[in-house]
C-alpha positions, 0 to 999 in steps of 0.5 A, a space after each residue: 500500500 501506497 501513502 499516495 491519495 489518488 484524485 478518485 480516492 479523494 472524490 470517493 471520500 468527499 462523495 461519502 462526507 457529503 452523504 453522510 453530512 446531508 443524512 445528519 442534515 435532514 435527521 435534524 430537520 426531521 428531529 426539530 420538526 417533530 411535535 414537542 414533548 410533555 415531560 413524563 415525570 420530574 426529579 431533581 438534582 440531586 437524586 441525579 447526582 446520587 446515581 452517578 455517585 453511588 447507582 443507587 435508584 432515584 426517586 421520580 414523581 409525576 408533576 412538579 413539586 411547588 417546594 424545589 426545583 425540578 428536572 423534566 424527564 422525557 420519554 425519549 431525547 428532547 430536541 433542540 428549540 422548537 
C-alpha cells in the first residue's frame, strides 16, 4: 500500500462526507420538526447526582413539586428549540 491519495480516492471520500453530512442534515430537520414533548415525570438534582455517585435508584414523581426545583424527564431525547 501506497501513502499516495489518488484524485478518485479523494472524490470517493468527499462523495461519502457529503452523504453522510446531508443524512445528519435532514435527521435534524426531521428531529426539530417533530411535535414537542410533555415531560413524563420530574426529579431533581440531586437524586441525579446520587446515581452517578453511588447507582443507587432515584426517586421520580409525576408533576412538579411547588417546594424545589425540578428536572423534566422525557420519554425519549428532547430536541433542540422548537
Amino acid at each position: 500500500m501506497t501513502d499516495t491519495i489518488t484524485k478518485e480516492m479523494q472524490d470517493a471520500y468527499w462523495k461519502e462526507w457529503q452523504q453522510t453530512q446531508d443524512h445528519w442534515l435532514a435527521l435534524a430537520e426531521a428531529l426539530k420538526a417533530q411535535p414537542k414533548q410533555e415531560p413524563v415525570a420530574w426529579t431533581t438534582q440531586a437524586q441525579l447526582d446520587g446515581i452517578k455517585g453511588t447507582g443507587n435508584n432515584a426517586v421520580m414523581w409525576g408533576e412538579p413539586l411547588p417546594y424545589h426545583p425540578d428536572i423534566p424527564l422525557y420519554a425519549s431525547p428532547v430536541t433542540g428549540a422548537s
